[in-house]
Chimera marker file (.cmm) of the C-alpha trace (Angstrom):
<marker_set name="trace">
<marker id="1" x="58.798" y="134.022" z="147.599" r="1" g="1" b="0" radius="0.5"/>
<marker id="2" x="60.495" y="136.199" z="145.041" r="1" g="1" b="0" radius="0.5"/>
<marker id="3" x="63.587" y="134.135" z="144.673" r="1" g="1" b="0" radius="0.5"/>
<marker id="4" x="65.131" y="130.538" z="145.238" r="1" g="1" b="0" radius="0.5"/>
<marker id="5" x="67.859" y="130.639" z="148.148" r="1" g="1" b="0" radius="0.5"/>
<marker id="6" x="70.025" y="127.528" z="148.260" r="1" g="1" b="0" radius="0.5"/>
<marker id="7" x="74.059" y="127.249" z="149.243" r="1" g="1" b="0" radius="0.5"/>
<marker id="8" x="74.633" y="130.950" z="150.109" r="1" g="1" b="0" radius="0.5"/>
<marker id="9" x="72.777" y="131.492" z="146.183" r="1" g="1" b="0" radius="0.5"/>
<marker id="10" x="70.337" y="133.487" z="145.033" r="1" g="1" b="0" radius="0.5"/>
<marker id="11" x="68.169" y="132.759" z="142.087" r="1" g="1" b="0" radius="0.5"/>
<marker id="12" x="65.350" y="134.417" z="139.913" r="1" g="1" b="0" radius="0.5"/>
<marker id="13" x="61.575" y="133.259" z="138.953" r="1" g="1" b="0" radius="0.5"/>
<marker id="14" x="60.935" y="134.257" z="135.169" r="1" g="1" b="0" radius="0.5"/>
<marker id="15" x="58.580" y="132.693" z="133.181" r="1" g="1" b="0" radius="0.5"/>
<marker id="16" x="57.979" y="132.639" z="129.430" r="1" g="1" b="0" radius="0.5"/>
<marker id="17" x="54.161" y="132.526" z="128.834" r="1" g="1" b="0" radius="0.5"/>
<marker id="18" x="54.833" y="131.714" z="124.946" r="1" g="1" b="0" radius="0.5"/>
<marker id="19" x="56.545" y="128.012" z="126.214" r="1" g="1" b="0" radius="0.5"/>
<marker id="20" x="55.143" y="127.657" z="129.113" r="1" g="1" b="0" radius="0.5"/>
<marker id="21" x="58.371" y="127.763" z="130.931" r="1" g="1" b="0" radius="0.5"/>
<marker id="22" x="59.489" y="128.577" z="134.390" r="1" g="1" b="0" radius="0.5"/>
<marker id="23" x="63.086" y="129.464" z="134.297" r="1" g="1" b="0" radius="0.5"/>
<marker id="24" x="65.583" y="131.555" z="135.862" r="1" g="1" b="0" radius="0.5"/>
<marker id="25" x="69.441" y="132.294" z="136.851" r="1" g="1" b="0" radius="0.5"/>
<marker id="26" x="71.726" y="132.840" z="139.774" r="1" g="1" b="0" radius="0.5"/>
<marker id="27" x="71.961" y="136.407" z="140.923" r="1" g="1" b="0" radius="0.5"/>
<marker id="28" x="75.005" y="138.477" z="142.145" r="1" g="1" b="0" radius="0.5"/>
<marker id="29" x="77.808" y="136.287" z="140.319" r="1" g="1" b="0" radius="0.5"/>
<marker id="30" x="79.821" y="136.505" z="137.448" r="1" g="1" b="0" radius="0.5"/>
<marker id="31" x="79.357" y="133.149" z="135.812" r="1" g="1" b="0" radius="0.5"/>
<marker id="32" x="75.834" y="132.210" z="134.450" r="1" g="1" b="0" radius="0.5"/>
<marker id="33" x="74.570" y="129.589" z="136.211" r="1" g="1" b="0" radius="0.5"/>
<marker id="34" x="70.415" y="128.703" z="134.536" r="1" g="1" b="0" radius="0.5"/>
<marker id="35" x="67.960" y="126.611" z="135.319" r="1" g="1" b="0" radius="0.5"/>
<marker id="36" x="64.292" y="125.724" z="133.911" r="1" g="1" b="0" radius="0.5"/>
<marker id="37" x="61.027" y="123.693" z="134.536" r="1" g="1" b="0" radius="0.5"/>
<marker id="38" x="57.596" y="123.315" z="134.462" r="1" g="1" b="0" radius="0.5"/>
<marker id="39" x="56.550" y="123.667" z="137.720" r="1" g="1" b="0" radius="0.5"/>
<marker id="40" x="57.357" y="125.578" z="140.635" r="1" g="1" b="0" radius="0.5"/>
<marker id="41" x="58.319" y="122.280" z="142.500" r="1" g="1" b="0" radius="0.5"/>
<marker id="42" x="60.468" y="121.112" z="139.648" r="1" g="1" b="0" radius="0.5"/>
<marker id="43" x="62.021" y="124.502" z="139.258" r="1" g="1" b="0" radius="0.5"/>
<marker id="44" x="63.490" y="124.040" z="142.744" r="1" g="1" b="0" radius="0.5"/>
<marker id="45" x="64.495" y="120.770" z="142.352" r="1" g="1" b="0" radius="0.5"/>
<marker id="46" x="66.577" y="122.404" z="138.834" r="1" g="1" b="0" radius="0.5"/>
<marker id="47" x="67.886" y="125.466" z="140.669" r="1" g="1" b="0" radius="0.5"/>
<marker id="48" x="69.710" y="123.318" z="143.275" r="1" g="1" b="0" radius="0.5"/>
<marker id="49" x="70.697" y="120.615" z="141.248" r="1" g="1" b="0" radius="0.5"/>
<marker id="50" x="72.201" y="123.633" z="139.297" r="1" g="1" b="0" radius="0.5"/>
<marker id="51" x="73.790" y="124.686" z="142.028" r="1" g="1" b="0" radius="0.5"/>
<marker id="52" x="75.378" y="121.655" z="143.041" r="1" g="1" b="0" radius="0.5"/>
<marker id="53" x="76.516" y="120.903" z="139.435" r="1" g="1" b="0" radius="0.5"/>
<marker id="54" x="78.578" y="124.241" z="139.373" r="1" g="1" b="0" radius="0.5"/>
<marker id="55" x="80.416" y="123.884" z="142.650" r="1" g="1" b="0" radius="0.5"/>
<marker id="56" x="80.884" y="120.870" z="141.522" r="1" g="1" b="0" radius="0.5"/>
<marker id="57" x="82.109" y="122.128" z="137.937" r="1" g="1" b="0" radius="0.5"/>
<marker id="58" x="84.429" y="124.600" z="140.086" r="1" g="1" b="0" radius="0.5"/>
<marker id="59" x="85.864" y="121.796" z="142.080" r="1" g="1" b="0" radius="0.5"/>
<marker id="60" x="87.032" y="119.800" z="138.886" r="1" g="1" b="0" radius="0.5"/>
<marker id="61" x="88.490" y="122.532" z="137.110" r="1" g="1" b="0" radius="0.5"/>
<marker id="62" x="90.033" y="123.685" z="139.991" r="1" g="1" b="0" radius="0.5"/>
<marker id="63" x="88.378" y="127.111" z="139.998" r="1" g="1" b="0" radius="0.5"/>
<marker id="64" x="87.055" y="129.058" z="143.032" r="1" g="1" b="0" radius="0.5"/>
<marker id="65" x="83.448" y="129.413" z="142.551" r="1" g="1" b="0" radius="0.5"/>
<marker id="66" x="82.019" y="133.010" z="142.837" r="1" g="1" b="0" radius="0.5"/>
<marker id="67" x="80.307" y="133.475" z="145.717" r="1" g="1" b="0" radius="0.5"/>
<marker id="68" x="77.101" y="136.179" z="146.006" r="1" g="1" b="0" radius="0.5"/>
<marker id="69" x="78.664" y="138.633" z="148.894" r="1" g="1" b="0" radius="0.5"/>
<marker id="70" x="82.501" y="139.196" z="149.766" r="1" g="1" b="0" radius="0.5"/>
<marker id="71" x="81.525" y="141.843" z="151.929" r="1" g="1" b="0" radius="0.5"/>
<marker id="72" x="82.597" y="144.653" z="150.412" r="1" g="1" b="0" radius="0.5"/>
<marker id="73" x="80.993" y="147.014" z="148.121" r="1" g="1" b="0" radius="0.5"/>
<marker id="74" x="81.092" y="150.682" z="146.857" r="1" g="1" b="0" radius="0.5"/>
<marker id="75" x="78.379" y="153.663" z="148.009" r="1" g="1" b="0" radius="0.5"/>
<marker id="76" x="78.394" y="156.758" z="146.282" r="1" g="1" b="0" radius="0.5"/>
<marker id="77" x="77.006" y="159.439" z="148.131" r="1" g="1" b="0" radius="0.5"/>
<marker id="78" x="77.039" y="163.375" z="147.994" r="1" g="1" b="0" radius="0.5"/>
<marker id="79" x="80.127" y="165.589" z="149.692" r="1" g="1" b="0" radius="0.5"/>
<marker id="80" x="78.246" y="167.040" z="152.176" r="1" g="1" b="0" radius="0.5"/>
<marker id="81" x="76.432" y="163.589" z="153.283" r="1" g="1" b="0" radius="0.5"/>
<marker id="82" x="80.317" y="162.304" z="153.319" r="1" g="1" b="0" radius="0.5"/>
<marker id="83" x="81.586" y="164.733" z="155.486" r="1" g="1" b="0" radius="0.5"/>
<marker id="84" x="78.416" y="164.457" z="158.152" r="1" g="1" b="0" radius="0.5"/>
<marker id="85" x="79.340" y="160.785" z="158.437" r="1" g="1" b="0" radius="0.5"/>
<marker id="86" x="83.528" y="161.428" z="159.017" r="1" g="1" b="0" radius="0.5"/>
<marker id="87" x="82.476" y="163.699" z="161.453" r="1" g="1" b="0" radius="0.5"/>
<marker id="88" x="79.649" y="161.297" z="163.535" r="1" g="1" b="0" radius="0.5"/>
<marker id="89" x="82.583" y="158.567" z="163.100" r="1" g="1" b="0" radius="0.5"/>
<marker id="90" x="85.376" y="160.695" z="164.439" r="1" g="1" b="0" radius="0.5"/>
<marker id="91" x="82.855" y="161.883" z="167.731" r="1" g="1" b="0" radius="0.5"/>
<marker id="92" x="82.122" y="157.643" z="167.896" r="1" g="1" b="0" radius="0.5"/>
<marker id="93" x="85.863" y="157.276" z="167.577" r="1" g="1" b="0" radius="0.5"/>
<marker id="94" x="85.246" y="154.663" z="165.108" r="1" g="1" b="0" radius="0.5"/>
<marker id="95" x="86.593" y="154.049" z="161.558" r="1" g="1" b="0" radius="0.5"/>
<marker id="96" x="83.691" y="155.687" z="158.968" r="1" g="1" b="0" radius="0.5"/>
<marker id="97" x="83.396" y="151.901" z="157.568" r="1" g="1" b="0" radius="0.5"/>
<marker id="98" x="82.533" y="151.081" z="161.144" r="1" g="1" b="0" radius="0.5"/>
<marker id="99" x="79.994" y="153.650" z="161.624" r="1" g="1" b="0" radius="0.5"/>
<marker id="100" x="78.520" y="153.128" z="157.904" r="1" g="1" b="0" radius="0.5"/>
<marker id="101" x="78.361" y="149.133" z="158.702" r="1" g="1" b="0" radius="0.5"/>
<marker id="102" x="76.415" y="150.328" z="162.136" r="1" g="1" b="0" radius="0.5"/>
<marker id="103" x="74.073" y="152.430" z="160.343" r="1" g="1" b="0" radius="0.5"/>
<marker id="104" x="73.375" y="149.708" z="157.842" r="1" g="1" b="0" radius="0.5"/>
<marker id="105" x="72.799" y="147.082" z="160.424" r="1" g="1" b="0" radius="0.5"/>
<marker id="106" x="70.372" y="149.169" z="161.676" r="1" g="1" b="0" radius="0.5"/>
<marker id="107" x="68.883" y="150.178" z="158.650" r="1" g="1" b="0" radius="0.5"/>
<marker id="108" x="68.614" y="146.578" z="157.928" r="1" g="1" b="0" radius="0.5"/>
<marker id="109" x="67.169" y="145.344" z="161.352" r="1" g="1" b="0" radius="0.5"/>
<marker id="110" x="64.407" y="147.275" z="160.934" r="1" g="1" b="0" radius="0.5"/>
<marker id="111" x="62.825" y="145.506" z="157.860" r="1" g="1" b="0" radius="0.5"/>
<marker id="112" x="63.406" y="142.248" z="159.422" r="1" g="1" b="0" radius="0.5"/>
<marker id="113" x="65.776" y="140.862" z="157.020" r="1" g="1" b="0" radius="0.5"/>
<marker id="114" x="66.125" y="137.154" z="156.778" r="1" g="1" b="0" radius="0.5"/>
<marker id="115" x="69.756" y="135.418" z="157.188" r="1" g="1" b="0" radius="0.5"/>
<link id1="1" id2="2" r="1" g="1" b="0" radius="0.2"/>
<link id1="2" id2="3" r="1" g="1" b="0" radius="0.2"/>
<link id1="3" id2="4" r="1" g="1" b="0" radius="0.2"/>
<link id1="4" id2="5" r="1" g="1" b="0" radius="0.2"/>
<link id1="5" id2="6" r="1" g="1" b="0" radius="0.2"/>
<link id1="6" id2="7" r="1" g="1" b="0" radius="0.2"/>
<link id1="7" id2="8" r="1" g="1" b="0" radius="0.2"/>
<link id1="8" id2="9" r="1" g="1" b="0" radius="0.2"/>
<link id1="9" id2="10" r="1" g="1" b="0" radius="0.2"/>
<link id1="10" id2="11" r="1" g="1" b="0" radius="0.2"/>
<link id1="11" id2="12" r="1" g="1" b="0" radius="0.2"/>
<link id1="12" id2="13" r="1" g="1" b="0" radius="0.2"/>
<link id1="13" id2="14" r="1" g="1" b="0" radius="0.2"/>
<link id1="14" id2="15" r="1" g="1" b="0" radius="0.2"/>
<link id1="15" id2="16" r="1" g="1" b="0" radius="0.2"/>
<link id1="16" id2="17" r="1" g="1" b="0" radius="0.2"/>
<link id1="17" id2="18" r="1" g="1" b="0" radius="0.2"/>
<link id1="18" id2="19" r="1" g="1" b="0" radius="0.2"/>
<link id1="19" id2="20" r="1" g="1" b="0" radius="0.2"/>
<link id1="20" id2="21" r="1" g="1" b="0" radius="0.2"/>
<link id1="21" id2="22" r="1" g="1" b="0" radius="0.2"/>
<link id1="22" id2="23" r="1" g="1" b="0" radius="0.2"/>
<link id1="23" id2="24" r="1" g="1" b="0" radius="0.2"/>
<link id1="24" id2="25" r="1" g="1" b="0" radius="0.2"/>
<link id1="25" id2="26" r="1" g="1" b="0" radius="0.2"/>
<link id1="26" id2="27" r="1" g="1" b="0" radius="0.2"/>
<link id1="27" id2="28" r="1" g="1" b="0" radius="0.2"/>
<link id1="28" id2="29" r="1" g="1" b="0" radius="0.2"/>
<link id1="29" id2="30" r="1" g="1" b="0" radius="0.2"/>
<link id1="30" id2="31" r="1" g="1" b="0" radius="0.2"/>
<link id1="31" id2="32" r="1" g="1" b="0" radius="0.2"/>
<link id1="32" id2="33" r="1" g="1" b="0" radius="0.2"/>
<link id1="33" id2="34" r="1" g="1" b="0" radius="0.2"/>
<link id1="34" id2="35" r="1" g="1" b="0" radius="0.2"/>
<link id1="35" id2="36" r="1" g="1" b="0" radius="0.2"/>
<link id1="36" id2="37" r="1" g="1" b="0" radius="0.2"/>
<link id1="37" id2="38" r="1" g="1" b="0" radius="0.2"/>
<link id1="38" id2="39" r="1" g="1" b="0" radius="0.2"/>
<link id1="39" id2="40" r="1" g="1" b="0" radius="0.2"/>
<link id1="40" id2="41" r="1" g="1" b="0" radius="0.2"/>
<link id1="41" id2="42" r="1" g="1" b="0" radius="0.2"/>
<link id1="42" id2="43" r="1" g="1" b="0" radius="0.2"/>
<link id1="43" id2="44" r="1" g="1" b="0" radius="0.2"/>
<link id1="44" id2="45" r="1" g="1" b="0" radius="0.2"/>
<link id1="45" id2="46" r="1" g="1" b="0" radius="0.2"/>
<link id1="46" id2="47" r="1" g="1" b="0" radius="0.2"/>
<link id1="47" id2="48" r="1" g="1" b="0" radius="0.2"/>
<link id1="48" id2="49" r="1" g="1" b="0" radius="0.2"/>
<link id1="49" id2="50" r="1" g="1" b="0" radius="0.2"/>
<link id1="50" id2="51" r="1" g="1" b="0" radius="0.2"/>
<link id1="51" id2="52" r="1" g="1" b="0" radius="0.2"/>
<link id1="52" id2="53" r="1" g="1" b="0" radius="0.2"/>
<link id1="53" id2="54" r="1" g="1" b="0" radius="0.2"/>
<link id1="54" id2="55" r="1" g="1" b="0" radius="0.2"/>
<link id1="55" id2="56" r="1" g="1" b="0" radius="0.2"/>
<link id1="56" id2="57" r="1" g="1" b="0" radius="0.2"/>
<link id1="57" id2="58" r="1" g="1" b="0" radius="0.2"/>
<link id1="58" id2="59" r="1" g="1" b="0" radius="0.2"/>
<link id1="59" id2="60" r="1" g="1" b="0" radius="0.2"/>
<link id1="60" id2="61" r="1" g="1" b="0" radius="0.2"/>
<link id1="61" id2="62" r="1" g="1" b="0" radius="0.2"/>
<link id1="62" id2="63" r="1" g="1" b="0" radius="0.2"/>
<link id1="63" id2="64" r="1" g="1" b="0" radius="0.2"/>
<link id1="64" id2="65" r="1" g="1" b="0" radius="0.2"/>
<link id1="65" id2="66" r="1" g="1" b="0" radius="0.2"/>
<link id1="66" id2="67" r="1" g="1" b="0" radius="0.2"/>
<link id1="67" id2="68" r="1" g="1" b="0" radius="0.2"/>
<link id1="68" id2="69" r="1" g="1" b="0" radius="0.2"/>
<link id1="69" id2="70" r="1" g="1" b="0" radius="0.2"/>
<link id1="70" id2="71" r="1" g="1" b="0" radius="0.2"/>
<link id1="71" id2="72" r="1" g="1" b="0" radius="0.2"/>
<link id1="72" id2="73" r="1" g="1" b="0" radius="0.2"/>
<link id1="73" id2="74" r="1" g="1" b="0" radius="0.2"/>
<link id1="74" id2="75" r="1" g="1" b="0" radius="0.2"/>
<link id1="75" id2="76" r="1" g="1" b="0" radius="0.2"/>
<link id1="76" id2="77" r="1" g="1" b="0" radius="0.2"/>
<link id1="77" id2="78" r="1" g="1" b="0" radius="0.2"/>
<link id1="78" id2="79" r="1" g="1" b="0" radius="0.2"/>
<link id1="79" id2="80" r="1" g="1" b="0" radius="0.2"/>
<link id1="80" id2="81" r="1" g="1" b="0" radius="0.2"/>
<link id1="81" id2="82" r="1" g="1" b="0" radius="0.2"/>
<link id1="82" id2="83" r="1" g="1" b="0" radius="0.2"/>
<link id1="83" id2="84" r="1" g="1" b="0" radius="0.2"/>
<link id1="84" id2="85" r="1" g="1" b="0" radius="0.2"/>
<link id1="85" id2="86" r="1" g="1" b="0" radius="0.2"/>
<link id1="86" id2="87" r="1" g="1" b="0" radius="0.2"/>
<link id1="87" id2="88" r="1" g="1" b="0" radius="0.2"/>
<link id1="88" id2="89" r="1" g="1" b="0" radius="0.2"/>
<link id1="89" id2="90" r="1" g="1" b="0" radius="0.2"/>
<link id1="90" id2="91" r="1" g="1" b="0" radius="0.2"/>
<link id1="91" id2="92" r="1" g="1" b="0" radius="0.2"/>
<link id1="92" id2="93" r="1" g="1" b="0" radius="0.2"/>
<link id1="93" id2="94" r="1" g="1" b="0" radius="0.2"/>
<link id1="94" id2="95" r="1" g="1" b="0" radius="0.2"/>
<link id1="95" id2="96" r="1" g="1" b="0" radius="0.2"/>
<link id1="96" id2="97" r="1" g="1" b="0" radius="0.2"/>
<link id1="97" id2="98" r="1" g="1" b="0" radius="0.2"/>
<link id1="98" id2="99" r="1" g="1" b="0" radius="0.2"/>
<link id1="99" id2="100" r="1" g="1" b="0" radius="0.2"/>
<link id1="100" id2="101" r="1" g="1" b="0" radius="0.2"/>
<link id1="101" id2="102" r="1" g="1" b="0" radius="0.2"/>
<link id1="102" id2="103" r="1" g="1" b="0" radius="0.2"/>
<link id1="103" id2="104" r="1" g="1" b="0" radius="0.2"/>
<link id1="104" id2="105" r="1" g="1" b="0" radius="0.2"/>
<link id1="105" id2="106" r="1" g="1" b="0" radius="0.2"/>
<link id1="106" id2="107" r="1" g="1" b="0" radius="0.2"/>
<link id1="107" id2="108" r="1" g="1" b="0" radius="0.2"/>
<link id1="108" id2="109" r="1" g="1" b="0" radius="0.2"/>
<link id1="109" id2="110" r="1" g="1" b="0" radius="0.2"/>
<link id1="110" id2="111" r="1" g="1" b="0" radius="0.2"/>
<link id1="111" id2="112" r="1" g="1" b="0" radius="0.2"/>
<link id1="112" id2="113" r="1" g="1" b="0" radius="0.2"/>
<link id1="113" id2="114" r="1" g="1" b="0" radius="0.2"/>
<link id1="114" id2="115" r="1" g="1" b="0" radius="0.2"/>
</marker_set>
């Protein structure tokens, strides 16, 4: 395992040889969410209790916590790559988002991707 997965959250492994530490943070939001231990087992146990502690944070202050994926996001890719896709989308009569979110889900579905 690469990273902790808890809530919809992702989280890093880091460790600092110097202390001894295992720590790490929550990926793919704005706020920083942290979390350290000795152990791997312990450094579970901190990265959900870390978790819970900031939705629960959130939920006093009255704040929407961020969440990891809203689904949208921004590609850059060359002209000519652009235009091949408007034109594959407009044969598919589908929307180029459509066709892009196809191509993805394929993309994806061959590496066997997790939920």
């Amino acid at each position: 395992m690469k990273y902790l997965k808890y809530k919809g959250y992702l989280g890093t492994i880091e460790f600092d040889l110097e202390n001894n530490t295992l720590f790490g943070k929550l990926e793919y939001i704005r706020d920083l969410v942290t979390y350290e231990a000795k152990t791997i087992a312990e450094l579970e146990n901190e990265f959900k209790i870390s978790i819970d502690l900031y939705l629960q944070d959130c939920k006093e202050l009255n704040k929407n916590p961020d969440v990891p994926y809203k689904g949208v996001f921004n590609v850059r890719v060359n002209p000519e790559l652009h235009r091949k896709i408007a034109e594959l989308a407009l044969e598919e009569d589908v929307t180029v988002n459509a066709f892009v979110n196809q191509a993805l889900e394929n993309e994806v579905s061959k590496h066997h991707v997790g939920s």
